[in-house]
C-alpha positions in Angstrom: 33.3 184.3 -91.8 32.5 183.1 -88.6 34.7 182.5 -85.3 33.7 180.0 -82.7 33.7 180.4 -79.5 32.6 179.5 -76.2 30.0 181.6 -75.1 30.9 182.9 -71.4 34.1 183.1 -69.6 34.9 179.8 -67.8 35.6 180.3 -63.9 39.0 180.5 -63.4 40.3 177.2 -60.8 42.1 178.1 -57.9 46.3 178.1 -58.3 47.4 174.4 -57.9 50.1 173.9 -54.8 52.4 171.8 -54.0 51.5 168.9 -52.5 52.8 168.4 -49.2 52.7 165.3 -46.7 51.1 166.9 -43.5 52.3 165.2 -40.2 50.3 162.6 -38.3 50.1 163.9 -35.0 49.1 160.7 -33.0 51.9 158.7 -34.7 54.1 161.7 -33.5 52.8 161.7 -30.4 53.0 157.7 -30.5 56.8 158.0 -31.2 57.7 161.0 -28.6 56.5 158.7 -26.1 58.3 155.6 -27.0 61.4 157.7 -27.5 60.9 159.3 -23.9 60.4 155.5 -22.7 63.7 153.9 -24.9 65.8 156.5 -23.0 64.0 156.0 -19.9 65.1 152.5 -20.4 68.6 152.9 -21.6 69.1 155.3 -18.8 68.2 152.7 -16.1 69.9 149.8 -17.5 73.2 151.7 -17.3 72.8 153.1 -14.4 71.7 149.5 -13.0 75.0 147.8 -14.8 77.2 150.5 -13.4 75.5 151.2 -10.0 73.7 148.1 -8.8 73.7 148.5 -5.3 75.1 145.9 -3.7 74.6 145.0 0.7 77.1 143.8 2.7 76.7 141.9 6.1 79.4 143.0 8.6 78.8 140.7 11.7 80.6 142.0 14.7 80.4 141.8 18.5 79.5 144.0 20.8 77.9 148.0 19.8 80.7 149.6 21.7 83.2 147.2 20.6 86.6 148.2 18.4 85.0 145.7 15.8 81.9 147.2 15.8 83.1 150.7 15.9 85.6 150.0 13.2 82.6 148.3 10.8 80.5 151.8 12.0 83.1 153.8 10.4 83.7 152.0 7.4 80.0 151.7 6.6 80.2 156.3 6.7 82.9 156.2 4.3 81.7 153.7 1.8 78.2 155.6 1.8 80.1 159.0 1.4 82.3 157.9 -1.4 78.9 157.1 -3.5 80.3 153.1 -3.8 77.7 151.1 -5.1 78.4 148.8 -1.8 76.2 149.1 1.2 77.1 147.6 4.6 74.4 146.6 7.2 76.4 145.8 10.7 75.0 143.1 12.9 75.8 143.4 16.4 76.3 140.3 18.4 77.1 139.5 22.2 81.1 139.6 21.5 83.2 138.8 18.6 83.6 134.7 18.9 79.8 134.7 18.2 80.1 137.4 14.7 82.8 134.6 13.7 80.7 131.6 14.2 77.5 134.0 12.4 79.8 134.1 9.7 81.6 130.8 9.4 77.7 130.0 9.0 77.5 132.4 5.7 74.8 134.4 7.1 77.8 137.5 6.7 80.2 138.3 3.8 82.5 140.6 6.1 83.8 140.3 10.5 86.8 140.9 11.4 89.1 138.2 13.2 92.5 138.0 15.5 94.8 135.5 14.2 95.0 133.6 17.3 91.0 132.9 16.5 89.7 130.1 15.0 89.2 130.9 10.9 86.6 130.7 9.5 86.9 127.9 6.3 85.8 130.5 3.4 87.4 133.7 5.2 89.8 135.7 2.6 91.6 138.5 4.0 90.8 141.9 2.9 92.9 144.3 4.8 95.5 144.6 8.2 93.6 146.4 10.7 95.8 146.1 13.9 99.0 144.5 15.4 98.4 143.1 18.8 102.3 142.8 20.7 102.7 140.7 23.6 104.4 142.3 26.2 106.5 140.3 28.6 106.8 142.6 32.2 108.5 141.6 35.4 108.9 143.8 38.4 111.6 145.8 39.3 115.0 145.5 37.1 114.2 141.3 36.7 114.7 139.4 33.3 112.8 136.2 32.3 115.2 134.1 30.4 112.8 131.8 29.0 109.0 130.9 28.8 109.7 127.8 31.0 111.1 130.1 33.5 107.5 132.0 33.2 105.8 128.7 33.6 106.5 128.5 37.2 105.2 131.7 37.9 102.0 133.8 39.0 101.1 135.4 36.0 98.5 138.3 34.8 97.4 138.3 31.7 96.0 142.2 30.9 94.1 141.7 27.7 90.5 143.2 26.6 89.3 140.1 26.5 89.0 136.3 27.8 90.4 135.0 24.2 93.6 136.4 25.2 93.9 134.5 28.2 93.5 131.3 26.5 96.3 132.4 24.1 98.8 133.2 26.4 98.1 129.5 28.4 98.5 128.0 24.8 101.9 129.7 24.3 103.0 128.5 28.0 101.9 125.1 27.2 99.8 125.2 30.2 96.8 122.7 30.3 93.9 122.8 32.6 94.9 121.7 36.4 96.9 124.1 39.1 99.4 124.8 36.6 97.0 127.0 34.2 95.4 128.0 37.3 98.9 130.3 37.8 97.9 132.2 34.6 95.2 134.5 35.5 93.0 137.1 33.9 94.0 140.8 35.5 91.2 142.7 37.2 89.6 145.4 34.8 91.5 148.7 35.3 94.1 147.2 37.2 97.5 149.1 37.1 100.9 147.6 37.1 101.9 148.8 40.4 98.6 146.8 42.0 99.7 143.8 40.3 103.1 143.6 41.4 102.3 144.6 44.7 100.6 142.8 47.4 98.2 141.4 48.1 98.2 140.9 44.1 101.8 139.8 43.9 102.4 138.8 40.4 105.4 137.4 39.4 104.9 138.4 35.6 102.7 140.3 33.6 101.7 139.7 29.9 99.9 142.3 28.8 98.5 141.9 24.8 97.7 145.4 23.7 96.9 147.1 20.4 100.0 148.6 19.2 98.6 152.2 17.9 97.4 152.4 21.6 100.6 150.9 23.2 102.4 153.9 22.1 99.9 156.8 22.7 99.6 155.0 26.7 101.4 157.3 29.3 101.5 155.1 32.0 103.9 152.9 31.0 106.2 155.7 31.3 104.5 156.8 34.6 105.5 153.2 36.0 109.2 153.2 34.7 109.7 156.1 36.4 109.3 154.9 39.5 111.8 151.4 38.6 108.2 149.8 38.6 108.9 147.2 35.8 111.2 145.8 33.2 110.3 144.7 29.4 111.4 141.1 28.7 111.9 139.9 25.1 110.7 137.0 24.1 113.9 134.8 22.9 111.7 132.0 21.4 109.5 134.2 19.1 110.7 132.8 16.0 109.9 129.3 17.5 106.6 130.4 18.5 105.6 131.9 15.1 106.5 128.4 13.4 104.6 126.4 16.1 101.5 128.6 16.2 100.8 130.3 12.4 98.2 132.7 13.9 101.5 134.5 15.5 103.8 136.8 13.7 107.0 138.1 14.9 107.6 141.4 16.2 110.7 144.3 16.8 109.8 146.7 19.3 112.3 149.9 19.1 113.9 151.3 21.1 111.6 154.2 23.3 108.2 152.6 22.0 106.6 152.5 25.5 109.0 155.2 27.4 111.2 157.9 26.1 112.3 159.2 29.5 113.3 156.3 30.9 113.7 154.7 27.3 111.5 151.6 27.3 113.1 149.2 25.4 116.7 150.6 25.7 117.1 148.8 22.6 115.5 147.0 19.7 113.5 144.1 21.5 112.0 140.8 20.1 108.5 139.7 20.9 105.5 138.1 19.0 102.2 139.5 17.9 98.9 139.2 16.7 97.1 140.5 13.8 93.5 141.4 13.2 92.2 140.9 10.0 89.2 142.0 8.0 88.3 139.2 6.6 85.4 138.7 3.4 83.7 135.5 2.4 85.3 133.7 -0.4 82.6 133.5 -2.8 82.6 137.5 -2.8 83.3 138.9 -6.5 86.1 140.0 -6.8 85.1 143.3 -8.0 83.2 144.1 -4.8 86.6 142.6 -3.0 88.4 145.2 -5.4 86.4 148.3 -4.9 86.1 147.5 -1.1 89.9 146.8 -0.5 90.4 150.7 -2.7 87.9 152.6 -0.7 90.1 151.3 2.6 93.0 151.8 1.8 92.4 154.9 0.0 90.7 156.5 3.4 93.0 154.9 6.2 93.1 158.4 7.8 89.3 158.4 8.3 88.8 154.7 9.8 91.3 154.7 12.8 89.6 154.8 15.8 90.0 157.5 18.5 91.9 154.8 20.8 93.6 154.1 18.1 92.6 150.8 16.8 93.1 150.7 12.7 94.6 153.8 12.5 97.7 152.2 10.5 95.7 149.6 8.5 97.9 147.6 6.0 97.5 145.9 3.3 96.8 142.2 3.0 99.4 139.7 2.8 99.2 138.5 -1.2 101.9 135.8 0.1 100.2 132.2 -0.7 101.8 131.2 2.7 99.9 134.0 4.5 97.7 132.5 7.7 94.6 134.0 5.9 95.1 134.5 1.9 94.2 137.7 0.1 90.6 137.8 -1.0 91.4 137.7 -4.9 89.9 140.9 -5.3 91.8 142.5 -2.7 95.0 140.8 -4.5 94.5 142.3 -7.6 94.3 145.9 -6.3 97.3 145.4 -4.3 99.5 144.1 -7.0 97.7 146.6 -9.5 96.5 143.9 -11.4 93.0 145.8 -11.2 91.2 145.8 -15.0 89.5 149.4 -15.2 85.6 149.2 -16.4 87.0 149.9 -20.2 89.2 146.9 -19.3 86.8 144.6 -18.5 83.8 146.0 -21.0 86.2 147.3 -23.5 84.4 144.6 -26.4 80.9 144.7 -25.0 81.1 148.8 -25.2 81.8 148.4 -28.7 79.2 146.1 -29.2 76.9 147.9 -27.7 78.0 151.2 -29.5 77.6 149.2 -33.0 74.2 147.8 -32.2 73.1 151.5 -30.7 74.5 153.0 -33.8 72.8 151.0 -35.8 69.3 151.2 -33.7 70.1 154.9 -33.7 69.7 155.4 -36.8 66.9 153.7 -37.6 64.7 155.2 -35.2 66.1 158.6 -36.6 64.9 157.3 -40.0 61.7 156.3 -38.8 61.2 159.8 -37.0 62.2 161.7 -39.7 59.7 159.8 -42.0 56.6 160.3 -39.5 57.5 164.1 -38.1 59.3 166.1 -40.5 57.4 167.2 -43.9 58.5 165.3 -46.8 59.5 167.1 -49.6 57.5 167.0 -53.3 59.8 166.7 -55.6 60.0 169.8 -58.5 59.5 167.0 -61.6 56.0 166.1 -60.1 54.9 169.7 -60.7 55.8 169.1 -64.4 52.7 167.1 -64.3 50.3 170.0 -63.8 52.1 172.2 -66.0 51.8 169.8 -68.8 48.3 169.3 -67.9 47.9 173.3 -68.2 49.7 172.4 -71.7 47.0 170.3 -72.9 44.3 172.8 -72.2 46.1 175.8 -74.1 44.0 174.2 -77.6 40.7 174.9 -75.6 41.5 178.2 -74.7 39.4 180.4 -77.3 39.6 183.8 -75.5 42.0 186.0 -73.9 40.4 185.8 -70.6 40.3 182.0 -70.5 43.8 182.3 -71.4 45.0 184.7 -68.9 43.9 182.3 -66.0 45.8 179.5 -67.7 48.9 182.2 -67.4 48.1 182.6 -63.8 47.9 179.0 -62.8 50.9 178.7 -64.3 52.6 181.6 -62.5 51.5 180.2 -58.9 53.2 176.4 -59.7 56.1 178.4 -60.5 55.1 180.7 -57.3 54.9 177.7 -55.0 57.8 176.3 -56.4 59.8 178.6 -55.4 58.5 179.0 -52.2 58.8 175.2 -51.6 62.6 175.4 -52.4 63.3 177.5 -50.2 61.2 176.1 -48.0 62.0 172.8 -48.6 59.2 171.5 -49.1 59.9 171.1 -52.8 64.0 168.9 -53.2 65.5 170.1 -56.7 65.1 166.7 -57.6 63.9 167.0 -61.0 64.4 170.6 -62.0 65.6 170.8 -64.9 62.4 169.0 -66.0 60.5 171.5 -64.2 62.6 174.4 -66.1 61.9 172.6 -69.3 58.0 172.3 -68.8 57.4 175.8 -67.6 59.2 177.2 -70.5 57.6 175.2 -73.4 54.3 175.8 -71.5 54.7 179.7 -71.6 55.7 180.0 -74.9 52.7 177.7 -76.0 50.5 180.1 -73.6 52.4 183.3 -75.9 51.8 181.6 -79.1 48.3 180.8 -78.5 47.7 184.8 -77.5 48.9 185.9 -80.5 46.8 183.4 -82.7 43.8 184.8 -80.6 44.8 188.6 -81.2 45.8 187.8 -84.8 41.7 186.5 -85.0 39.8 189.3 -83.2 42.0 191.5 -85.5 40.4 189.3 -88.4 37.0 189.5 -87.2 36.8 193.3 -86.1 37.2 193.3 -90.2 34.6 191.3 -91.1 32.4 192.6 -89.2 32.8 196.3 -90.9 32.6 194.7 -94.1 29.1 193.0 -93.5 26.3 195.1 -93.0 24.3 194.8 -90.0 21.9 193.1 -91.4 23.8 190.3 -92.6 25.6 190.2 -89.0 25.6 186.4 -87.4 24.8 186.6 -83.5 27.0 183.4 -83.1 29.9 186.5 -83.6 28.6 188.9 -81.2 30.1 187.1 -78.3 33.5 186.4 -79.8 34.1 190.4 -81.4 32.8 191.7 -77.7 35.8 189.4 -76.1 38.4 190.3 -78.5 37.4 194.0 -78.5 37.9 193.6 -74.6 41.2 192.3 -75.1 
C-alpha cells in the first residue's frame, strides 16, 4: 500500500492582515487647507456683519471752537469704546459755513443753535447746551418791557456775530438807526466798561452758555459793587411762540451771585439750545449706538469751559424745533431691539444651515483622514479560503502553516478591535468561521497521524526489497511528525 503525497514542503505564505484603507495625504492636506480657509471666511464675515466700520463726517467751524472741540472729544470716546463708528472732523472758517457743508450732504453730523437756520434733513441727536439771554441794566434799574429796550443803547456780549442778529430779531429792530442802537460789545469788555463812559450803555444782553454762566465770578464781582441788575423778560412765553428756535427759561434764585444773590428770586427769561444734529438718511442703528455712547459718557464730553458738560437728551416730542433722529428716539424711549432682537430668525437660520454644513464636512473629513475600519465578517473570507485548502494539505508541516495563518487572522483580529481598525460588525460570523476552520484543521491532523501510523506498518511488513520510493518521502514526513 502506497500513500501519496507531495514531494517537498510547500513554502509557507506570509500571515494574511487586515486590510486597512491608508490615508491620502494630499486629499488631507487638500481639506486642512480648505477647512483653515472656510473658518478664515466665516470668521471675517462675522466680524464684518458685526463690526463694519462705519465713518462719520462731523463738519464744524473753527479748530479752537466749542463745536469743534466738542466733535474732538466725541471722536476719543467713540474710538475708546471700540464702536464700530468712526468720526473724521472737518474744520471750517466758523460754524454758519459747517451748516451750509452739511445742508449740502457732504456731512452726516454739525452741531447747530436753534436760533440758526436748519438744515432740511437735520434730526436731532442729543442737547448739548442751553444758551440764556440775560437782560442787565445798570445800577438798581428794571426794564419793564422789550419796547422799553428798543429805545435804548444796547450791547449785545455774545461769542459770536449770530447772536447779534438774534437779539435785533427779538427787538424787532430792522436795518436803519434803529438797529444801529443794538451793537456788538468789544471782545473782553467788562460790565463796568460798558456801563460807564465813554461806553455808556443803557442795557446789556449778554447770551452766555449756561454751564459757564454759573462757574463765571465776575458777575458776582460786579454785584458787589451795585454794578448791575438782572431783568426778566415778561414776554418770554410770547417770544417762544413767535420765534420756535427759542425756548423758555427759569433762572433760580443765586445762579449768577450767591453773596449778593443774583436773581433774588426765580426769574423768567428765554434761551437757546444747541443741538447735535445727524442727517436724516443715517440708519438708525448708527443713530442708536451713537446717541448710547453719548449719553452713556456725558462726564467725559463737557468741555473745560464748560460747554456740554450737562448734555440732554433729545426732545422725542413730534412738536420739537428739530425732531429726534429715529435712532436716537428709540434709545431714549427704550424701544432699542438688541442684536438677538433684530437677528433673532437669521441666527437660527444660519445655526441650521451651519449645522447642517457642519456636519457634512465632518462626514467628509472623517471619510478622507481617519482609517476606516474592515469589518470582522470580511476576514471570514480568508478563513474559509484557508478552509478549502485543508483537503490539499497531505503532511503535517503543510498543515501546521495552515494552523498559523489561521492564528494571525485571528491575531490581527484582535488587534484591529482594539484598535479599531477592525468594527464587530460581523463577528459572530467571524467566531463561526474560525471555529469550523480549526476543527477541520484538528480533524485533518489526526487523519494524517492516523496514516503515517498506517504506513510506518507497512513498511516493516515489506522487505526492503519490495520497498516503493514513491513512500520514502511520505514515511520520512510522518516519522518527523
Amino acid at each position: 500500500m502506497s500513500t501519496e503525497g507531495p514531494t517537498s514542503s510547500p513554502t509557507e505564505p506570509p500571515p494574511r492582515r487586515p486590510k486597512v484603507i491608508k490615508t491620502n495625504q494630499q486629499q488631507v492636506f487638500l481639506y486642512v487647507v480648505l477647512t483653515l480657509l472656510l473658518s478664515f471666511a466665516t470668521v471675517w464675515g462675522g466680524r464684518a456683519l458685526l463690526h463694519n466700520s462705519e465713518t462719520l463726517t462731523f463738519a464744524v467751524g473753527a479748530p479752537d471752537s466749542d463745536e469743534a472741540l466738542f466733535a474732538a472729544k466725541l471722536a476719543t470716546v467713540v474710538k475708546d469704546n471700540a464702536s464700530r463708528v468712526r468720526i473724521e472732523i472737518v474744520n471750517n472758517a466758523d460754524n454758519a459755513k459747517a451748516l451750509a457743508q452739511f445742508d449740502r450732504k457732504q456731512a452726516d453730523l454739525a452741531v447747530l443753535r436753534s436760533d440758526s437756520k436748519v438744515p432740511l434733513r437735520a434730526r436731532t441727536l442729543a442737547i448739548l447746551e442751553h444758551d440764556l439771554v440775560l437782560l442787565l441794566r445798570p445800577g438798581n434799574k428794571k426794564i419793564k418791557s422789550l419796547s422799553e429796550l428798543r429805545k435804548k443803547k444796547v450791547a449785545v456780549v455774545a461769542e459770536n456775530e449770530a447772536s447779534l442778529a438774534f437779539v435785533r430779531s427779538i427787538l424787532e429792530a430792522p436795518d436803519g438807526p434803529e438797529a444801529a442802537r443794538v451793537q456788538m460789545a468789544p471782545q473782553g469788555a467788562t460790565l463796568d466798561r460798558l456801563f460807564g463812559p465813554p461806553n455808556g450803555f443803557g442795557a446789556v444782553v449778554a447770551i452766555v452758555h449756561a454751564s459757564r454762566a454759573v462757574r463765571d465770578k465776575s458777575y458776582e464781582q460786579v454785584a458787589r459793587r451795585g454794578g448791575f441788575t438782572l431783568n426778566a423778560i415778561d414776554e418770554a412765553k410770547m417770544l417762544a411762540r413767535k420765534f420756535p428756535g427759542i425756548s423758555g427759561e427759569t433762572l433760580t434764585a443765586g445762579t449768577l451771585s450767591t453773596s449778593p444773590q443774583i436773581p433774588d428770586d426765580d426769574l423768567d427769561t428765554i434761551g437757546l439750545e444747541w443741538l447735535l444734529v445727524a442727517q436724516s438718511r443715517m440708519s438708525p442703528t448708527t443713530a442708536g449706538e451713537l446717541a448710547r455712547t453719548i449719553y452713556e459718557n456725558k462726564s467725559a464730553l463737557g468741555l473745560d469751559n464748560g460747554f456740554a458738560t450737562r448734555i440732554e437728551p433729545a426732545s422725542v416730542e413730534k412738536d420739537a424745533f428739530v425732531i429726534a433722529h429715529r435712532g436716537a428716539a428709540d434709545y431714549i424711549n427704550d424701544d432699542t431691539k438688541s442684536f438677538i432682537d433684530k437677528y433673532s430668525d437669521l441666527m437660527y437660520v444660519g445655526v441650521a444651515a451651519l449645522s447642517i454644513i457642519g456636519s457634512i464636512f465632518a462626514a467628509i473629513y472623517a471619510k478622507i483622514t481617519r482609517i476606516a475600519p474592515e469589518k470582522a465578517s470580511e476576514l471570514s473570507t480568508a478563513i474559509l479560503d484557508i478552509g478549502e485548502r485543508i483537503e490539499h494539505a497531505h503532511s503535517l508541516d503543510q498543515l501546521e502553516c495552515l494552523q498559523d495563518e489561521l492564528e494571525a487572522i485571528l491575531r490581527g483580529a484582535v488587534v484591529g478591535l482594539r484598535d479599531g481598525t477592525i468594527s464587530t460588525d460581523g463577528l459572530d460570523t467571524f467566531k463561526l468561521g474560525y471555529e469550523f476552520v480549526r476543527d477541520e484543521i484538528g480533524m485533518r491532523r489526526d487523519y494524517l497521524k492516523r496514516h503515517a501510523g498506517e504506513a510506518d506498518k507497512t513498511v516493516g511488513d515489506v522487505g526492503p526489497a519490495q520497498l516503493d520510493d514513491s513512500n520514502v518521502v511520505v514515511v520520512k514526513t510522518a516519522q518527523s511528525a
